[in-house]
C-alpha positions as CSV (number, residue, x, y, z in Angstrom):
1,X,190.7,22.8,28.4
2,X,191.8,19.7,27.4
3,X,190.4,16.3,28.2
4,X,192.1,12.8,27.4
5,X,189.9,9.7,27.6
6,X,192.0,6.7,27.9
7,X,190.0,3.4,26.7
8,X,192.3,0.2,27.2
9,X,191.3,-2.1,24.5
10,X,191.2,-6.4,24.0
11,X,189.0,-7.7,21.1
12,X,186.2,-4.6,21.0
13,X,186.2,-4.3,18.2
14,X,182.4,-4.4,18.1
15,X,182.1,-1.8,21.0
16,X,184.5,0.5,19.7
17,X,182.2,2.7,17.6
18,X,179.3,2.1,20.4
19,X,181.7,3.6,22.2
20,X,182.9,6.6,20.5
21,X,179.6,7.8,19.1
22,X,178.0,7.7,22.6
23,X,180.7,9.4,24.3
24,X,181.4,12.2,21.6
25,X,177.7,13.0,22.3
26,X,178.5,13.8,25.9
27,X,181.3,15.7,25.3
28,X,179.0,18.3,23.1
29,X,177.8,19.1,26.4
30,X,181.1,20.3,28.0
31,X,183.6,23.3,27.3
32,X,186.1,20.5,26.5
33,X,189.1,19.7,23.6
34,X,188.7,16.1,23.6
35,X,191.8,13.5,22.9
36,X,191.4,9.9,22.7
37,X,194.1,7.2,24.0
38,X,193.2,4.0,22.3
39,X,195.4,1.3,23.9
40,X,195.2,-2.3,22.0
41,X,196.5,-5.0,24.8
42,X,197.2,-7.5,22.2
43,X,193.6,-7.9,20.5
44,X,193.5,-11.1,18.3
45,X,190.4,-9.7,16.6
46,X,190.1,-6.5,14.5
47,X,190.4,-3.5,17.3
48,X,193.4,-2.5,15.2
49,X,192.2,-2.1,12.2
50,X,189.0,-0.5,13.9
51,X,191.1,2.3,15.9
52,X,193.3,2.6,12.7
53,X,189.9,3.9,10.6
54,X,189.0,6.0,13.9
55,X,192.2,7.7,13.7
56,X,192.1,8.0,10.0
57,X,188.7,9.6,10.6
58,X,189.4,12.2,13.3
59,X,193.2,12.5,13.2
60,X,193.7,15.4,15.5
61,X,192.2,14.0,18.2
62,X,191.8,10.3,18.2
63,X,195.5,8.2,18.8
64,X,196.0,4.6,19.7
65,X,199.2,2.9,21.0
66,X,199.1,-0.4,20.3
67,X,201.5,-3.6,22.7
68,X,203.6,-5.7,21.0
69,X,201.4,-8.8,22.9
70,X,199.1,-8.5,25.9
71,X,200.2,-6.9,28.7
72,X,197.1,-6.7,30.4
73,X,195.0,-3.9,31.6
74,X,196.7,-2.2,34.0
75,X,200.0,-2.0,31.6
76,X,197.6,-0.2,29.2
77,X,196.4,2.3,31.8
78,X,199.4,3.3,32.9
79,X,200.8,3.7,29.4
80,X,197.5,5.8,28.5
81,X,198.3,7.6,31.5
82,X,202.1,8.4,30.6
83,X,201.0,9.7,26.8
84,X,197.8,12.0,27.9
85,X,198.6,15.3,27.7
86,X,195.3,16.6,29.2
87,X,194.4,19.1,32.0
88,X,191.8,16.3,32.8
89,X,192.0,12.1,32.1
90,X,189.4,9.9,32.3
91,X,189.7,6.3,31.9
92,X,186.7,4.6,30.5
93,X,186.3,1.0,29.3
94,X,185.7,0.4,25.2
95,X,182.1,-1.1,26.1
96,X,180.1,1.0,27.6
97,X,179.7,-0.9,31.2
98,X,181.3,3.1,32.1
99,X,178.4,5.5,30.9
100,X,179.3,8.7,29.1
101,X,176.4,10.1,30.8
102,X,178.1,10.5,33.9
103,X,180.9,12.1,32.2
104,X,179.3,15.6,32.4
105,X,178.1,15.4,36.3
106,X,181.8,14.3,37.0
107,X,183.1,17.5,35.4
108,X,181.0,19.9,37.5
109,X,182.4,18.3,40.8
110,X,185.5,18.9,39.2
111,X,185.0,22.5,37.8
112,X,182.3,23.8,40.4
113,X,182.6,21.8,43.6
114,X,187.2,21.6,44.1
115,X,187.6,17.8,44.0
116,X,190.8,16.6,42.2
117,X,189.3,13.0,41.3
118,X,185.9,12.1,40.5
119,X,185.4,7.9,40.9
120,X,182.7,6.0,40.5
121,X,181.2,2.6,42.1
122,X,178.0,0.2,41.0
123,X,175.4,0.3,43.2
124,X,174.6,-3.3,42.9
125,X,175.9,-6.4,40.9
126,X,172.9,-6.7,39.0
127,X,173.5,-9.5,36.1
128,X,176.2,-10.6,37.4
129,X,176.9,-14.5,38.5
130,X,176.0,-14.8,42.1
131,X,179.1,-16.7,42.6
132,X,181.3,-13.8,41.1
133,X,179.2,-11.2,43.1
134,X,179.5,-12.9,46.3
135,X,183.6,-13.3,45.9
136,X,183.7,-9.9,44.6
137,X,182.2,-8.4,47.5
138,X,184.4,-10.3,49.7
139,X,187.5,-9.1,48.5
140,X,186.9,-5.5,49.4
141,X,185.7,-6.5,52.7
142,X,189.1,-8.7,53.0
143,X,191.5,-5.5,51.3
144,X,189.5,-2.9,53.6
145,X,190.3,-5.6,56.8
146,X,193.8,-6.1,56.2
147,X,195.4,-2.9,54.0
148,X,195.3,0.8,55.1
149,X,194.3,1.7,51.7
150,X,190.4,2.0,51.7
151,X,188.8,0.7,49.0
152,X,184.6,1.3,47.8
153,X,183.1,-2.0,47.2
154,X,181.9,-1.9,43.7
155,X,184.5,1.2,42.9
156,X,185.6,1.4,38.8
157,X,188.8,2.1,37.3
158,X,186.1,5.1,35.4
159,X,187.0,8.0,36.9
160,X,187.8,11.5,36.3
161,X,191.5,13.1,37.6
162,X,192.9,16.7,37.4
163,X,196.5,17.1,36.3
164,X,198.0,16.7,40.0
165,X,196.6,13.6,40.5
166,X,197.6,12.2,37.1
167,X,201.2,13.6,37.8
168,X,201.3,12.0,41.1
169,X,199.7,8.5,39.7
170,X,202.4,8.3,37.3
171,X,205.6,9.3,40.5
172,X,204.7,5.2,40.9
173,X,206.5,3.7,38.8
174,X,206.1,0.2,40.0
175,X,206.2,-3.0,37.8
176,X,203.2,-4.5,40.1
177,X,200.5,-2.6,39.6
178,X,196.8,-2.7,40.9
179,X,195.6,0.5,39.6
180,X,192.3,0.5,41.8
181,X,194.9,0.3,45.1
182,X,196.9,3.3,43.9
183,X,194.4,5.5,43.3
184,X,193.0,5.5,46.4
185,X,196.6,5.3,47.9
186,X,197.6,8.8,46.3
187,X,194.8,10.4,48.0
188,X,193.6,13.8,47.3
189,X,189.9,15.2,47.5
190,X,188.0,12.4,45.6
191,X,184.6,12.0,45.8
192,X,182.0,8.9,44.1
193,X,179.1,8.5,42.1
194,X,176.8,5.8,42.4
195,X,175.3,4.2,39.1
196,X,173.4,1.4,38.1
197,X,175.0,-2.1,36.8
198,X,175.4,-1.6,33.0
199,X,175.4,-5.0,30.8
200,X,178.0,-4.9,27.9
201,X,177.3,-3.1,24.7
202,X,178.4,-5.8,22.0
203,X,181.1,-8.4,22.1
204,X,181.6,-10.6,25.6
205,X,183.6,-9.9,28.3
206,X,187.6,-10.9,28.3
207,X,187.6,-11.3,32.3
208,X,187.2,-15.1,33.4
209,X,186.2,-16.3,37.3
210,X,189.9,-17.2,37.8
211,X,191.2,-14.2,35.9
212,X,189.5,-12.1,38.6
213,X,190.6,-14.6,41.3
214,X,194.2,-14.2,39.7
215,X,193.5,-9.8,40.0
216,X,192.3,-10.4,43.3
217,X,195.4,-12.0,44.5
218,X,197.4,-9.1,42.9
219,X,195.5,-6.8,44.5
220,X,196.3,-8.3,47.8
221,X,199.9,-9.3,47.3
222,X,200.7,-6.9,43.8
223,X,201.3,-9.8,41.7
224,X,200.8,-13.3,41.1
225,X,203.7,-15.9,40.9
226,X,201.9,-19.3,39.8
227,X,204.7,-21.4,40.8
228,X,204.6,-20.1,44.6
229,X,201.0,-20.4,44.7
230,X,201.2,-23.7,44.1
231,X,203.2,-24.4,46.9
232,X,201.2,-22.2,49.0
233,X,198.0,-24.7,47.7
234,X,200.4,-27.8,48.7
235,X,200.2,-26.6,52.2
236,X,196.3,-26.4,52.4
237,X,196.0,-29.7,51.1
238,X,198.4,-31.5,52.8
239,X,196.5,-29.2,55.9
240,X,193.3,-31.0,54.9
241,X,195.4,-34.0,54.8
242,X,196.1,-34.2,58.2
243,X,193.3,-33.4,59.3
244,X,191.1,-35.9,57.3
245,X,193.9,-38.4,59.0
246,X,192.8,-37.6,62.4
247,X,189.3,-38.1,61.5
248,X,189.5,-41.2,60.1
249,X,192.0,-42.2,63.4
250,X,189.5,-41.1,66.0
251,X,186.7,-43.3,64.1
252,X,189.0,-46.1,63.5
253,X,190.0,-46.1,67.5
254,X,186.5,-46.1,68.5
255,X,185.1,-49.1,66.5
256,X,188.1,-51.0,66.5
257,X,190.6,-49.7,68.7
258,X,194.3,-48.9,68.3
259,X,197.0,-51.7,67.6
260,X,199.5,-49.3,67.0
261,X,199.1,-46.7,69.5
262,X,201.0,-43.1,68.9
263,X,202.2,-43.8,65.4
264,X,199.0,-43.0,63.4
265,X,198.3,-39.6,65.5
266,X,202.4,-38.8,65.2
267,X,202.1,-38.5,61.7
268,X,199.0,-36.4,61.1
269,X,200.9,-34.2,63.5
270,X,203.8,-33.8,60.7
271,X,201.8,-33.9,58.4
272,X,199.9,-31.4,59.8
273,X,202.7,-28.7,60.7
274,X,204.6,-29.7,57.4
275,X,201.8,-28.6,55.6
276,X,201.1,-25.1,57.7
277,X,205.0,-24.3,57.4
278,X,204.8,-24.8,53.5
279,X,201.6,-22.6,53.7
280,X,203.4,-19.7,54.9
281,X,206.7,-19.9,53.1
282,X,204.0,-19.7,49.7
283,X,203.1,-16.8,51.1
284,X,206.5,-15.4,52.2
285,X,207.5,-16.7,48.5
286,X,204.7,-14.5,47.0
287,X,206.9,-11.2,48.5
288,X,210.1,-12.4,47.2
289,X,208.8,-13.4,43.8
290,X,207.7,-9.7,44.0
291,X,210.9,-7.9,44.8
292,X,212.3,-9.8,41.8
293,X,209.9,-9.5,39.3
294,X,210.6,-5.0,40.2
295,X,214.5,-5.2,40.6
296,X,214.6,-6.9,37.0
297,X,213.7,-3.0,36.1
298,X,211.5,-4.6,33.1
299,X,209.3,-2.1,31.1
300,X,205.7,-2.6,32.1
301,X,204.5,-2.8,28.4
302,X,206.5,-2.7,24.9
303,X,204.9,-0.8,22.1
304,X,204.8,-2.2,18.2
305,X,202.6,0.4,16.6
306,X,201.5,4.4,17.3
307,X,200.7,7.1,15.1
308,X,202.3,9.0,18.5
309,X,205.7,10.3,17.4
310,X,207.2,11.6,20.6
311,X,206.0,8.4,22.2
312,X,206.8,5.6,19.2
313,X,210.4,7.1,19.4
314,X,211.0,6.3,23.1
């Protein structure tokens, strides 16, 4: 049986032989062909160079695709998804935050116990900012409240998937992807494991508080269209606006009176709708900007390198 491990890749290059040497260990312990999917997202350090020596190394069963610029993570999943040829695929990030360890257990629920997708979700946020815990944790109770997709809090993109699922994964083609959203959307007997917070191996992490803000927002909406958010930020503030206005009427009125009476709570008013209307067209915006960026038909990543024939020559 064959298993691909697909490990998207943005400067790790330290973690990369962490990586490899820790998770080659595990696979010792299962009946397993292994085949690695390096995907570089556009690394500015030296991950190339590091997955070319890899591949050098072990060329039967370590291959890396490497973008012709950043794409982003979930273009490089779904691109490790399209080349792994594997009766199982596990996705794994490059710095050990997803333990090897668990890569055995997830195999006997597999093999043994029928499920067709293994997941797995922290148990806590342990080291993580309180800040970015507490808006983390928020966003799956907000996804959970207003999608029909159900979502773990704390669930990884580290999972292990038979065939079928892969298969059926891959039927969505969609430019707008939020990876954690479709895998739960395809469905299937999926179980989780639990697992304790792991800190980063070597190297520091590429994912920013906005960045995850940004991911959030695509989670909720498949995308995110800067320009339209804007506007949908306009309305809030001009909201807030209004509503500071009406404050500062009310206190004005009582101290001093009104010399000009209607005019001052006429335009908070307008102010105050005008804002609330350019609220909701943002967010109506957000759709559109949506449909267009999927009836462009644009590829979801580009490819400048692969030691992959069948794939370098589509």
């Amino acid at each position: 049986m064959k298993l691909s491990i697909i490990v998207p890749c943005f400067n790790e290059q330290e973690s990369l032989p962490f990586f490899f040497a820790e998770t080659q260990k595990q696979l010792q312990k299962l009946p397993v062909t292994p085949e690695y999917l390096f995907i570089n997202d556009g690394s500015t350090d030296q991950t190339l160079s590091e997955l070319k020596k890899m591949h050098q190394n072990n060329p039967s069963f370590v291959h890396y695709i490497d973008f012709s610029r950043n794409f982003g993570k979930e273009a490089a999943i779904y691109a490790g998804l399209q080349a792994a040829t594997g009766d199982l695929v596990t996705l794994m990030d490059a710095d050990l935050q997803d333990p090897p360890e668990l890569l055995p257990k997830m195999y006997q629920l597999i093999s043994e116990e029928g499920f067709d997708c293994v997941g797995t979700c922290r148990k806590s946020r342990a080291g993580e900012p309180v800040i970015r815990s507490f808006f983390a944790k928020q966003f799956y109770w907000l996804m959970n409240k207003i999608s029909r997709t159900p979502m773990i809090s704390g669930v990884r993109d580290f999972r292990l998937m038979n065939r079928q699922v892969v298969n059926a994964i891959l039927q969505m083609g969609e430019y707008n992807r939020f990876s954690k959203g479709i895998f739960s959307w395809v469905g299937f007997k999926t179980t989780y494991l639990p697992y304790e917070n792991k800190e980063r191996v070597a190297g520091k992490t590429s994912w920013s508080f906005w960045g995850l803000f940004r991911y959030s927002l695509e989670g909720i909406i498949d995308f995110s269209n800067v320009p339209l958010q804007l506007s949908a930020w306009g309305g809030i503030f001009s909201c807030l606006l209004a509503l500071l206005i009406i404050v500062v009427i009310i206190i004005r009125t009582l101290l001093f009176g009104d010399p000009t009476s209607g005019w001052p709570s006429l335009v908070s008013i307008i102010l105050f709708l005008g804002g609330i209307q350019l609220f909701f067209i943002g967010i109506l915006g957000q759709y559109v900007g949506k449909i267009y960026l999927e009836v462009k038909k644009r590829p979801v990543y580009l490819i400048r390198e692969t030691d992959l024939k069948d794939l370098g020559e589509k």
